[in-house]
N, C-alpha and C positions, 0 to 999 in steps of 0.2 A: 265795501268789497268783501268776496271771501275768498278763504285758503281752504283748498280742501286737499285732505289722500287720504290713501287707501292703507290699510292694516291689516297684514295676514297673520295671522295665528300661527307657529308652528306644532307639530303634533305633540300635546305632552303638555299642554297650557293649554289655560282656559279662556275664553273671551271676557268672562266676567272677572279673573285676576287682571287681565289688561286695563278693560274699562277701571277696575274701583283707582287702578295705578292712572289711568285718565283724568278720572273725574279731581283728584286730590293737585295734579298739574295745573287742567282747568280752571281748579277753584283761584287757583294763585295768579295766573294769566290774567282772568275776566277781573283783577283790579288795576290792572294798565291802562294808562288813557287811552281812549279811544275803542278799547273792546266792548262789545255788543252782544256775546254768547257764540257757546257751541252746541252742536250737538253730535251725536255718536249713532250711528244705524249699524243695523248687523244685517249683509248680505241675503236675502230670501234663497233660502234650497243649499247656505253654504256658511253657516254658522258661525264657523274659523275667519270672514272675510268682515270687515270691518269699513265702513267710511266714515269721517270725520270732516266735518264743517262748521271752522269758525268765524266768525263774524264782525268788521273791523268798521269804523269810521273812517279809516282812509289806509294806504296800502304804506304811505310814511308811518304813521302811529302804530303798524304793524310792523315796520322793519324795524321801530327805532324799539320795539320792545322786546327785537330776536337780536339787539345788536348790545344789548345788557339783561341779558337771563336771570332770571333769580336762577341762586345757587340750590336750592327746594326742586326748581324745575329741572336742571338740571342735570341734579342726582335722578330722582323717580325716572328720566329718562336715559341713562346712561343705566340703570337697574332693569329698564325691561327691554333693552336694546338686542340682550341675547335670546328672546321669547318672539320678538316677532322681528317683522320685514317691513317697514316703513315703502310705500312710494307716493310720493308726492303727485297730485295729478295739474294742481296748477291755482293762480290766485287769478280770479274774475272778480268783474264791476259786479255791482250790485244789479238788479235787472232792470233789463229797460223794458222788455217786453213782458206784462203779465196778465193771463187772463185768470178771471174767479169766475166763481159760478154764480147764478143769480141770486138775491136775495128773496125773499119767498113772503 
């Protein structure tokens, strides 16, 4: 499964203080059972706008690992809470439908 939202910048902060504040959360997450990775994109044309997608083995191994936070997590999150606007957009299956391009 994944969880994904969306992260606005507010004016006066940088994308790249949020993210290095991301990636050090991240780091700490992707050793819970069941995590798989994220990643982090920055909006095309709006640079302040952020998405975020991470990547679960299952949608329990992801709640049971928001239902005991490391205290690290946390903090860094309670620290960039006043720089940006968190909205969640929602946690979907894995895919069922995917097409690739051909192999050559």
């Amino acid at each position: 499964m994944i969880f994904v939202f969306e992260v606005h910048i507010k004016p006066g902060y940088g994308a790249e203080a949020y993210a290095d504040a991301w990636v050090r959360a991240s780091e700490i997450i992707q050793r819970a059972p069941g995590a798989r990775g994220t990643r982090l994109h920055r909006k095309i044309g709006a640079p302040e706008v952020l998405l975020a997608i991470a990547s679960w083995e299952s949608k329990a191994l992801r709640d049971a690992m928001e239902e005991s936070p490391s205290q690290d997590v946390k903090r860094i999150i309670k620290e960039q809470a006043e720089f940006v606007d968190v909205r969640v957009i929602g946690e979907f299956e894995d895919a069922q439908w995917v097409v690739l391009p051909a192999a050559d």
